[in-house]
N, C-alpha and C positions, 0 to 999 in steps of 0.2 A: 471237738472245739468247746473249750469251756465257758458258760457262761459268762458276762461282763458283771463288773460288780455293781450294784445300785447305786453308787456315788460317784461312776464313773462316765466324764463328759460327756456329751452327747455327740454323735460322728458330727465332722466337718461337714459343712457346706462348700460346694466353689464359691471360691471369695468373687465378688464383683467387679466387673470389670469397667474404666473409665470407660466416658461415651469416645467413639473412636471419632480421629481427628476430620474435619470435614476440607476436602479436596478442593476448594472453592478456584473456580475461574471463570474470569471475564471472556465473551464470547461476544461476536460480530456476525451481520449479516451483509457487510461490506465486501468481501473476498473480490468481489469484479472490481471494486475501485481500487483497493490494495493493490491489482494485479495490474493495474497502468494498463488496462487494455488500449489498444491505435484506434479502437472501432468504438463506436457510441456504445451505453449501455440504457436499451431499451425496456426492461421490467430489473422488480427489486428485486433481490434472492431470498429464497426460502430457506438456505441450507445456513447455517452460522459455523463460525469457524474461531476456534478458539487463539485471543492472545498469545503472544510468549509471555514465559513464568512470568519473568522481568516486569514486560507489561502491564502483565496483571497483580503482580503486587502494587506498582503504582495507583494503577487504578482503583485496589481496593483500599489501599493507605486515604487514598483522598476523599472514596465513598464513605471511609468510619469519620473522615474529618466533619463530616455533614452533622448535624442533629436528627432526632427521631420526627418531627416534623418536618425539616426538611426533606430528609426522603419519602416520607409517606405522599408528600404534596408530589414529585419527581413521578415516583411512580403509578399517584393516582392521576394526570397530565400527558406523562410519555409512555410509560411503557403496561398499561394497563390489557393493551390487546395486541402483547409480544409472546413469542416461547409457543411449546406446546400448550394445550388444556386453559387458554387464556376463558375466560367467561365470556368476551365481550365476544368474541368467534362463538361458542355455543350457543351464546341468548337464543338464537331463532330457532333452536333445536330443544329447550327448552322453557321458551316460551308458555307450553300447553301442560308442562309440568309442575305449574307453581304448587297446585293443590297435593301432589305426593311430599312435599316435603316436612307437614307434622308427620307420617306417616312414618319418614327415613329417618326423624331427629327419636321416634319411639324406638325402631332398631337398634340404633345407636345407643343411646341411651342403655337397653338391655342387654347389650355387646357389650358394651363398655365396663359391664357388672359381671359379664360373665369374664372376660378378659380378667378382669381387676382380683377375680380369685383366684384364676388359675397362674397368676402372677404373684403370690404371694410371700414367694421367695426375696422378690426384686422390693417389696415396699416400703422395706426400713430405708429407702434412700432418700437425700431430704429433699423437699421441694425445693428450697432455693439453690440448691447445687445446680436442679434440672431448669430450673428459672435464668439462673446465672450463664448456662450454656445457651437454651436456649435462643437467648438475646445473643451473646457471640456468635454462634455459628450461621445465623442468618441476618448477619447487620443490622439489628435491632430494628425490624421490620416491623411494625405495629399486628396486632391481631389480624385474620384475613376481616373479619364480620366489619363491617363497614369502612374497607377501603376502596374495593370499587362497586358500584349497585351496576348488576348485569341488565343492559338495556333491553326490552322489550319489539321494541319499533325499528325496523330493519334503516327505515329512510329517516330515524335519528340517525342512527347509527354511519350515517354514510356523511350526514351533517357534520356530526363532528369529526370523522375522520379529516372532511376538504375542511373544515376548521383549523384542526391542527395542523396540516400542511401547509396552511396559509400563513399560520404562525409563524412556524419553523422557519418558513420562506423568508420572511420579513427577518428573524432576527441572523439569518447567516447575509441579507441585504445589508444590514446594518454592520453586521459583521466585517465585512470585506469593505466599507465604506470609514471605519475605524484607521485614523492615522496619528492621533499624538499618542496612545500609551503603545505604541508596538511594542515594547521592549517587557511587557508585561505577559508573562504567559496565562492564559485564563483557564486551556483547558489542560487532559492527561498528554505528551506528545509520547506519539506509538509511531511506529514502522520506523525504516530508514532514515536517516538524518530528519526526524521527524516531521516527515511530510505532510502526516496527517495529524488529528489530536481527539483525543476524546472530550467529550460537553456534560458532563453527568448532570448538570439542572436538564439537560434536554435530553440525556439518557442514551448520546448518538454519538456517527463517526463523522466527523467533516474531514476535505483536506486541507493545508491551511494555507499555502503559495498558489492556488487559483483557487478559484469560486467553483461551489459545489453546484449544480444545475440537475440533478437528479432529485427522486423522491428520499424522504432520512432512513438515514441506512441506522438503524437502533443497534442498541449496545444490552446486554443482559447480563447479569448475576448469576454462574451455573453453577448453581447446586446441587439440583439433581436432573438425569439426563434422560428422557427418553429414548429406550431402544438402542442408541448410541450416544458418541460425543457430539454431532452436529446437530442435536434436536434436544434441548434445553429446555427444561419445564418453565412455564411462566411462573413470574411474582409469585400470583397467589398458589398454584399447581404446589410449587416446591415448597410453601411456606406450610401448608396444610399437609403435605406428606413429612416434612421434617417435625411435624407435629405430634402424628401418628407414628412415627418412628422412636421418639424420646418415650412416647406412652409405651410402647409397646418393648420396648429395648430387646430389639432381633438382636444382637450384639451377646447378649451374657451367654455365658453355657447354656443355663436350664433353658433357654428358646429354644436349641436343638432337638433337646430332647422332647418337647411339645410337637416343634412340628413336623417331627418323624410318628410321634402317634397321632395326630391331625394327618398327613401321609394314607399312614397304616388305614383313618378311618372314610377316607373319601372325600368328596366334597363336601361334606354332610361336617365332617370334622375342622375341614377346614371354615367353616362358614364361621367359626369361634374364634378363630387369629383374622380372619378377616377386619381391616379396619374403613371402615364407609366414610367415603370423602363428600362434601357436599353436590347437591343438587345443582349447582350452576357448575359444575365440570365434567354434568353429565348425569342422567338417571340411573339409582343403582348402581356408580362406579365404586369400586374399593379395590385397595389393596392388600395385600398379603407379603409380607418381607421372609423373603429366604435365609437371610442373615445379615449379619452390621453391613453389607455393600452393595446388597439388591433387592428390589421386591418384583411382585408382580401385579400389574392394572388387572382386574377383573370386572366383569359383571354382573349384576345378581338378574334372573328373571329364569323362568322355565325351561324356555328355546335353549338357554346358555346353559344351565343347571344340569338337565339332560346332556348337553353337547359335554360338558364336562365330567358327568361319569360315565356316557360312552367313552371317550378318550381314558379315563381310569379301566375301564375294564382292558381295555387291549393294553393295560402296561406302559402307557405312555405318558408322557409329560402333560397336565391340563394348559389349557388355554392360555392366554394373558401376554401382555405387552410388556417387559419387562424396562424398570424403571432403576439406573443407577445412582448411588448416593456420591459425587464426587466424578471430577472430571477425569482422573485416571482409571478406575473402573470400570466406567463407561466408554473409555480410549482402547482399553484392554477387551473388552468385549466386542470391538467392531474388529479384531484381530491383529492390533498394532503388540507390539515386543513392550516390554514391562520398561525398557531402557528406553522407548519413543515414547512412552502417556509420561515417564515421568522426569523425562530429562528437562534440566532447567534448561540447558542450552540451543535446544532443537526448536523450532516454532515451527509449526504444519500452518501459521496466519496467513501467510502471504507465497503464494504459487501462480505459476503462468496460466494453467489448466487447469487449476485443482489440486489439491493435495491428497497423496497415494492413500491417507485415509480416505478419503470422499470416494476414489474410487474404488478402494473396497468397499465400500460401504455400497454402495451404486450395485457391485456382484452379489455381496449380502442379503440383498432386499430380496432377488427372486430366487432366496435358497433356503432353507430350515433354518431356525434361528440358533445362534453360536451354541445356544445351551441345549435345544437339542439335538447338536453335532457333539455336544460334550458328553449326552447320554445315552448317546448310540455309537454304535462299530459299524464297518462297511460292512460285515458279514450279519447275514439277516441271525444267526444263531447269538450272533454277540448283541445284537435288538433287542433280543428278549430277556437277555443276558442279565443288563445294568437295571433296567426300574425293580425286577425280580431283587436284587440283593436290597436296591436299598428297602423297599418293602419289607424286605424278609429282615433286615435290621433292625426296621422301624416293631414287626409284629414281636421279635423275641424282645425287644424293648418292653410290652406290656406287662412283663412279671419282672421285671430287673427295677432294681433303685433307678432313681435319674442318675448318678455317679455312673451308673455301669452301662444306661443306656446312652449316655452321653459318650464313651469308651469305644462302644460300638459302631455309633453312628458316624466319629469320629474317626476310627481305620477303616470305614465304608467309604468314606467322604476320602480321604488319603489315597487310597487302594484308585479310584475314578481319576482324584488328579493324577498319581501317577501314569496311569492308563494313558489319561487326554493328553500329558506330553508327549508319550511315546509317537500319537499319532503324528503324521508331517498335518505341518499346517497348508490353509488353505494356498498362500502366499509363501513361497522359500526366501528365506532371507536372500540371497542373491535377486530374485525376483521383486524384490523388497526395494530390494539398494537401487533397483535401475528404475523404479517406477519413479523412484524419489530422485533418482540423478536427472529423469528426465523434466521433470514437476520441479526443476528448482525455481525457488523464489526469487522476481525480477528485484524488488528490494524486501530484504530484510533484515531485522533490528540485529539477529547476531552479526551479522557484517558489518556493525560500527565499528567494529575492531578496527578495519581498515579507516582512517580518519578521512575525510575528503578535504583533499586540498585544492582541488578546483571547481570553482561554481561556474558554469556556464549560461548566462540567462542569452536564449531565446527572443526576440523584438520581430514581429510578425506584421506584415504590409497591409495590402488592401484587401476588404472583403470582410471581414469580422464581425461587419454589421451583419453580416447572415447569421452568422451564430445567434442570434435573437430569434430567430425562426426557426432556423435546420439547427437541431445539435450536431452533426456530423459535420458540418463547419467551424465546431467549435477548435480554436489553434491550440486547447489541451490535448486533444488525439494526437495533435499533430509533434507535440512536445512528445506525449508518451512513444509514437512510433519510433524516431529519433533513439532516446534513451534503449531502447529494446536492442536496435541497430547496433548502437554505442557497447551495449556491455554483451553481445556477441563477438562485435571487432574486438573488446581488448582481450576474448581470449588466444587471440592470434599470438603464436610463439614467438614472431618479432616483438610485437608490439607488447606482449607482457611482459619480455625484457627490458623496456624503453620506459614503461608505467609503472614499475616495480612496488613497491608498498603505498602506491599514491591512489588516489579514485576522484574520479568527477560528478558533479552533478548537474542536473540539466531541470532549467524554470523555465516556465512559458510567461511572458509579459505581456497584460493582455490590456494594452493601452487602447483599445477600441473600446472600449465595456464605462471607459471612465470617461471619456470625452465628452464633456458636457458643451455644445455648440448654444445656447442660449445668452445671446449678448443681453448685458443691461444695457438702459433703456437712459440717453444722455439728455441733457439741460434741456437742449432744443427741440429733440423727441420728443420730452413732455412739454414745452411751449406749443408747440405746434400740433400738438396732437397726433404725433407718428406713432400710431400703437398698430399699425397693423402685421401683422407677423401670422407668416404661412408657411408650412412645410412642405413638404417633397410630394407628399399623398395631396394636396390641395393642388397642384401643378400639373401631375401624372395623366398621360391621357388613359384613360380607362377601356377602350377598346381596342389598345394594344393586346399582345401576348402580356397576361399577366406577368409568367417566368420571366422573362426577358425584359421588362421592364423592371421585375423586381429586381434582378441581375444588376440593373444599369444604375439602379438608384440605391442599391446598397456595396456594388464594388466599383464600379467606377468611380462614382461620387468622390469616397476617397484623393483621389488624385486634382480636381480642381479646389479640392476645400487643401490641401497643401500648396495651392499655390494661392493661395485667396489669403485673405489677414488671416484666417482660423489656424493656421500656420504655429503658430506660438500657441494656440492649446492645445493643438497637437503635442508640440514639443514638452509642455509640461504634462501633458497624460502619461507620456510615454517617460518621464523621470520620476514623477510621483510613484507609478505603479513598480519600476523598477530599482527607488530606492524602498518603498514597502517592503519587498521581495529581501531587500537587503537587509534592513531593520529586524524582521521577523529572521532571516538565515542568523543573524549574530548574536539573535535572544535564543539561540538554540543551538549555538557553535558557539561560546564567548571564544574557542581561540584560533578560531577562522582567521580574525582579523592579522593577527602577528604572523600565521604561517598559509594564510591560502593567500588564492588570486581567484582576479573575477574574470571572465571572458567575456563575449557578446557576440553574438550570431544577429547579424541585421538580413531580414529578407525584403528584396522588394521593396518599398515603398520606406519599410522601417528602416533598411540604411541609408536611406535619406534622412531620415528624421536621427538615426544613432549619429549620424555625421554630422550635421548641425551641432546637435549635442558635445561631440566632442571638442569638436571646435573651439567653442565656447570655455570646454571644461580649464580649470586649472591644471596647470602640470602636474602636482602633485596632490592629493586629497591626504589629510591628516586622517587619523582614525574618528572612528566615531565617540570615541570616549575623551577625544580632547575639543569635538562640538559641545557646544552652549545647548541647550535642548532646543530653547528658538532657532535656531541657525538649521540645524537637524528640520524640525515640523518646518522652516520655513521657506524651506529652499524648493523650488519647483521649475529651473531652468539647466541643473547640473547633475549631476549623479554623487550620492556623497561616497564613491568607494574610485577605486583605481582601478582602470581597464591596460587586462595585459594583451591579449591578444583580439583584433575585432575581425572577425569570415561576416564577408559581404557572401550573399549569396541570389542570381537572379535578381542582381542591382541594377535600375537604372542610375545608379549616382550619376555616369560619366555626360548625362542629360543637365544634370540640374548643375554640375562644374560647370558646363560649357555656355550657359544661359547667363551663369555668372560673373561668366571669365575668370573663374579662381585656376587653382590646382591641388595636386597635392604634396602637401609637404612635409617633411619629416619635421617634430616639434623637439625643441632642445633639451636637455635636462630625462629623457628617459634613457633604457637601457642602452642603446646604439650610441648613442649622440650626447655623452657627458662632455665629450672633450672635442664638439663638433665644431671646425667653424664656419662663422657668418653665413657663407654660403651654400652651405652643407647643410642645415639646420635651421631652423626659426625659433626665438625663445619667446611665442608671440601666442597668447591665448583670446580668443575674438577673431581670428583668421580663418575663414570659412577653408575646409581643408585642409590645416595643420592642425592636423587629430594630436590628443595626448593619447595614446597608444603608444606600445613596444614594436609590435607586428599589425603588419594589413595583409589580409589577402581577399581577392576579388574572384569567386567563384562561381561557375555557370558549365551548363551546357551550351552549344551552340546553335540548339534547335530551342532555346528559350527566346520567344521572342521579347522579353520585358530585360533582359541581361545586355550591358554593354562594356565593353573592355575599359581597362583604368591607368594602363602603361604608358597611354599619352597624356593621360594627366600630369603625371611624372617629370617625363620628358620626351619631346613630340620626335624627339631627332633620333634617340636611341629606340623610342618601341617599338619603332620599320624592323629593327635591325635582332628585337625580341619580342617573337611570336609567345604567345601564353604556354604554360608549360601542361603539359601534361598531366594528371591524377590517373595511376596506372590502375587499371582495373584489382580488385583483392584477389578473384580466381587469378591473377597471373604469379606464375611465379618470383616475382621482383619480391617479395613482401618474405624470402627466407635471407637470410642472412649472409652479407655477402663474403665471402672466400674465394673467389677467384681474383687474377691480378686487375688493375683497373685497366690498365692495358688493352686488355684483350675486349673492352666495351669501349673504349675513348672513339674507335673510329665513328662511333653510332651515336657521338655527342654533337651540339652545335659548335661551334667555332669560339662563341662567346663563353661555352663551359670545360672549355681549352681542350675542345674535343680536333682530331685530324692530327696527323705527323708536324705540321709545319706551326701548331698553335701551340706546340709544348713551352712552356718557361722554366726555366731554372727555379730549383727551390733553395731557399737558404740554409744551412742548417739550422735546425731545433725551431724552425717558421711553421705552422702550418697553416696550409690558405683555403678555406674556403669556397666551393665555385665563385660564390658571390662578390670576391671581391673583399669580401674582408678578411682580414690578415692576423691571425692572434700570434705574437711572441712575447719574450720575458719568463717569468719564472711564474707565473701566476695566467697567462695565459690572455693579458689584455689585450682588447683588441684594437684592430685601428682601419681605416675604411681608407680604401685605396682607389687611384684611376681619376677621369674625368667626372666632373660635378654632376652630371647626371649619373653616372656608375655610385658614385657614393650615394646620394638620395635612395637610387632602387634599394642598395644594400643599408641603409640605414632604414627601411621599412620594413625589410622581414631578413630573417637569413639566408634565403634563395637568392636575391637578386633581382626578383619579377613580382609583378602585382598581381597579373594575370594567371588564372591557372583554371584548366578544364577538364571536366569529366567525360569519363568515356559514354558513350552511348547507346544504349542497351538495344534499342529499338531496329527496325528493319528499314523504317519508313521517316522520312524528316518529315514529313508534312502530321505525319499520326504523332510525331515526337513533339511536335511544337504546341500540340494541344496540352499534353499531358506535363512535359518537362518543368514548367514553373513552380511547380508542385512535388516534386519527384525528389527532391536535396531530402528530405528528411527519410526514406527509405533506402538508400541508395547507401550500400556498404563501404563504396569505395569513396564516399565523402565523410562516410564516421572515421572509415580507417586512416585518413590523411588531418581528418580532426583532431584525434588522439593523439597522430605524430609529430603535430606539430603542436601541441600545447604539453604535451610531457617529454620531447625530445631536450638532448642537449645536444650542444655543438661534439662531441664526442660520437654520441648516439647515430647519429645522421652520418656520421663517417663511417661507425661501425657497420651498421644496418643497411646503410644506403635508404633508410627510409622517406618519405615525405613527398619523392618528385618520381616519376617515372625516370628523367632524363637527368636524376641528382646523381653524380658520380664527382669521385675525386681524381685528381692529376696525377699521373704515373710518377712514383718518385717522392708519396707524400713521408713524411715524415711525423712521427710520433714521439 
């Protein structure tokens, strides 16, 4: 080979490479309130769980919209003792450590000289390039040295924590007490028809349609991840490793080739790429980066020192925590598919149990870590196999250019990955797909696809005042169980023919929480000096059963304070709270309004109070966009949206009609009753009774002792003659689809549902009728209400013909059932599935199906 000539260039260098892009995503410790658990949640979680992509770009869009003092303030307030390696968690562990640290800043300092030459390749790069990223890829996070001072003093430290919480407390108080700007959204909204939203001045998760009563579930910045994707370095952890990361740039070629002879030379070599992170995250901690995607946590001291070149001598991997730069590398290392860390579409946020990452992660923990599964084989010969080559790569590296040792270390590193796919993983993709089928998410954000066109709020009875006391009284469980019920039933094959591209959703309205019973104080009060005012605990005889007294003075109470004046603020508690519900649904659906409905589920006590309401309501409510905004804030008697369907459930209404002498009556001007008359109809709002409603239905068990029938409200003379109908159990088989002739069921029908040989009627051609009584013909299908005046009423109230309707009863025992039953509707599958079918049926539907009634059939002979 012939010499080069003297004026000939000098060999190439590898060119440099940009800093590689940073993986950033927003991460929760929310996952139990995501999950709508039925059961109270009694501690905070430890694990976080990351956004969808979506999510989290929202969320970081609105984190950059901040200033550099506003974050700093954010973070030095909320999340200062969040994430792994937080300070304010270690203070008491190094407390006794202050004086080693001129000691770590002289290491430092001489590392950082010995680094700085052995980098000498990388340093024509300009400082403001690494200035300019720096600021980008960690949100322009100020310096770590004086954003937060590590406390000292354990029982500060617990001061400020019940500090902050106090805070917090107060401003979601305030929060939930907010009623003129609802149409303002303040914070990020995440999950499902967003339920929830994120608060970045408070750095947390709330939900936003009831009130949070739990400790703050915090929200984090993941940058870099410990170990895996559910343990996210804090603030300062990751701002300080992204530090040492920039200095140290693992990323370019010539890293490689360093730290395969750092490698080659032992701990002793690696101690020179090591970069020392400070004293308050730990005595002696540093890290060491493998390359631009991972490092590893170390620690310097003797015990460890030693422990780390025993471990080199037997050929194995040293010590260390490893630390991923980025939330897909860190998703890829707990062993999720390269297509699950970085699919925008897939969100692991929101699971029933847990997402299939968590529980790999959960078999992870008590097995060798992914990287040393990656540098070993099952066969003990192939053990000794993999650190041997790369050594041996690393030692013939010490007489080779860095080009060539980089070449080498390069198809050693190749030669491994290929190796590591060959093995099966811990988890088969089949095995993958069913953990995740069964872990699906009760809501989440990629299912906005499906738009919801039905809201159903929730209006819950007496007893709520316990929820002040017991959370497991609180009527959100009660909301969530329901909902869980709900999107089980619709996967039923009838009924997902019948709901087709549509979905619901379910509020809890928690008119108890707001009822402020404190009267002012009139002319003659203060004339006379009537100020004395006592409550329920001034009264109480005290040597009762505590339980039982508190029983009596927070759920019965209820009931005499509805018949007392306080009557009317009930009624506006319970409109306030659920036109909020509505206000906040429409600043977050603008076009709910044009294409949903509302429904209302009244239980108990509350369909008392929903019926009042109705009552009163106007037949029709304009939209909210054609309210005055006064009209809107200032209405507290009426509901400002339009109710299609109302389920009484374990109602006593048919108590408080008969105390009034009212009844009930179809209102004029909705769906049934456009072209109703006089007697048929009421076009009369202020008529205790003549609900604006489309449909009513009155549902109960029989073993509830608080439920009364509603078909004499009606009319007294036909409800002798119609028993309540049936809700056929969901395990029965009525709920497939019917195909047989109706014929062959008519004998097993009542008389009134032209059941028996001698009930049949003639059908007209191109008519079809209804059980109910109503009659649709024409070319369009209008309908028209036929029979005696009572026959038309039932059927101008729902599409069945009856008010009444009952559930099966699960129980062995009436007397054991009467205890439990008042309680029992929001569990109970066979009242979700008769929910769903009758607020997404149509008159077609219910013919086809036969859905809605146990004893719904149609007349031999019908016509289509």
């Amino acid at each position: 080979m012939s010499a080069l000539p003297p004026d000939a260039p000098p060999p190439e260098t590898p060119p440099l490479l940009p800093i590689p892009k940073l993986d950033i995503r927003w991460v929760h410790a929310g996952s139990q309130h995501l999950d709508l658990l039925p059961t109270p949640i009694t501690a905070a979680s430890t694990t976080y769980k990351a956004f969808a992509v979506e999510e989290s770009s929202r969320i970081e869009e609105r984190w950059q919209s901040y200033g550099d003092e506003e974050r700093t303030k954010m973070i030095r307030e909320w999340g200062s003792t969040e994430g792994e390696g937080a300070p304010a968690r270690t203070a008491k562990v190094n407390k006794h450590k202050d004086k080693d640290k001129e000691v770590i800043k002289e290491k430092e300092k001489d590392r950082r000289e010995s680094v700085a030459s052995s980098h000498s390749i990388d340093n024509d790069r300009s400082a403001t390039t690494e200035e300019e990223h720096d600021n980008k890829v960690t949100g322009k996070i100020p310096p770590v040295e004086g954003l937060v001072e590590p406390k000292t003093n354990g029982v500060g430290e617990e001061d400020e924590v019940e500090d902050l919480d106090t805070r917090y407390k107060d401003l979601i108080a305030k929060q939930q007490k907010e009623y003129e700007n609802l149409e303002l959204i303040a914070g990020v909204p995440v999950s499902q028809d967003s339920l929830f939203e994120v608060s970045l001045p408070t750095l947390s998760l709330h939900p936003v349609f009831w009130s949070h009563t739990g400790p703050r579930v915090s929200v984090l910045r993941g940058t870099w991840f410990v170990s895996d994707e559910t343990r996210p370095a804090s603030w300062e952890l990751a701002e300080e490793i992204e530090r040492g990361y920039l200095e140290i740039k693992p990323w370019q070629p010539s890293y490689k080739h360093e730290l395969a002879i750092a490698m080659a030379l032992g701990p002793a070599g690696e101690e020179k790429l090591k970069y020392n992170l400070p004293a308050k995250f730990g005595s002696g901690l540093g890290i060491i980066f493998e390359d631009g995607e991972k490092g590893r946590l170390i620690t310097t001291g003797t015990l460890t020192y030693i422990s780390r070149a025993f471990w080199s001598t037997l050929r194995a991997r040293p010590s260390g925590t490893y630390v991923y730069r980025g939330y897909g590398p860190a998703a890829l290392a707990s062993g999720k598919d390269k297509a699950d860390a970085h699919s925008p579409t897939r969100s692991q946020t929101h699971s029933r149990r847990g997402s299939s990452s968590s529980q790999r992660s959960l078999v992870l923990e008590k097995s060798p870590s992914m990287h040393q599964r990656a540098l070993s084989k099952d066969t003990s010969s192939k053990k000794e196999k993999l650190p041997e080559t790369i050594v041996g790569a690393a030692v013939k590296g010490l007489g080779l250019t860095a080009t060539e040792t980089l070449s080498g270390v390069k198809k050693t590193a190749e030669g491994l990955t290929d190796d590591r796919q060959e093995r099966p993983g811990v988890f088969s993709a089949d095995n993958r797909n069913a953990i995740e089928e069964e872990n699906a998410p009760l809501v989440d954000s990629s299912e906005d696809d499906t738009p919801c066109t039905d809201l159903i709020l929730v209006i819950h009875g007496i007893g709520q005042q316990l929820a002040a006391v017991y959370e497991a009284y609180n009527f959100v469980y009660a909301g969530n169980q329901l909902r869980q019920v709900v999107r089980k039933q619709s996967a039923n094959p009838a009924l997902a023919s019948i709901i087709r591209d549509r979905r619901c959703q379910i509020l809890p309205v928690q008119w108890r929480a707001s009822l402020d019973l404190d009267g002012e104080k009139t002319d003659e009060d203060k004339e006379h000096g009537m100020d004395n005012r006592f409550s329920m605990a001034d009264i109480t005889i005290n040597k009762s059963i505590p339980y039982v007294r508190e029983l009596t003075n927070s759920v019965l109470l209820d009931i005499p304070l509805f018949m007392s004046h306080h009557r009317q603020k009930m009624i506006e508690a319970v409109c306030l709270q659920a036109n909020r519900l509505y206000r906040l649904w429409i600043a977050r659906n603008p076009d709910f309004e044009q294409n949903g409905r509302v429904h209302i589920i009244g239980h108990s006590l509350g369909s008392a109070l929903v019926t009042h309401i109705l009552s009163n309501q106007p037949t029709k409510m304009p939209s909210l966009s054609q309210l005055p905004k006064q009209v809107i804030t200032g209405t507290r008697d009426r509901f400002l949206f339009n109710t299609s369907n109302l389920f009484l459930c374990g109602s006593p209404l048919g108590i408080f009609l008969h105390l009034e002498g009212a009844q009930l009556m179809p209102r004029k001007g909705r769906e049934r009753t456009m072209r109703s008359p006089q007697d048929e109809a009421l076009d009369r709002s202020g008529k205790f009774g003549c609900l604006a409603i489309d449909s009513l239905y009155n549902i109960f068990y029989f073993t509830d002792p608080i439920a009364y029938t509603l078909n004499a409200a009606v009319d007294v003379k036909l409800a002798g003659k119609r028993p309540p109908l049936a809700i056929t159990s969901v395990t029965a088989p009525f709920y497939a689809p019917v195909t047989n002739s109706f014929s062959a069921i008519s004998s097993y029908l009542p008389s009134m549902l032209g059941g028996g040989p001698s009930d049949k009627k003639p059908i007209r051609p191109g008519v079809i009728r209804l059980p109910s009584g109503i009659e649709m013909s024409g070319p369009h299908g209008e309908e028209r209400l036929e029979g005696s005046r009572g026959e038309r009423r039932f059927s101008a109230l729902n599409p069945h013909g009856n008010v009444d309707f009952y559930l099966p009863s699960a129980g062995v025992s009436e007397y054991l059932d009467m205890i439990t039953a008042h309680l029992s509707y929001w569990s109970d599958p066979s009242f979700a599935a008769f929910l769903l079918a009758e607020v997404f049926s149509t008159r077609l539907d219910i013919m086809r199906t036969g859905l809605g009634l146990a004893r719904q059939a149609m007349e031999e002979g019908l016509a289509l």
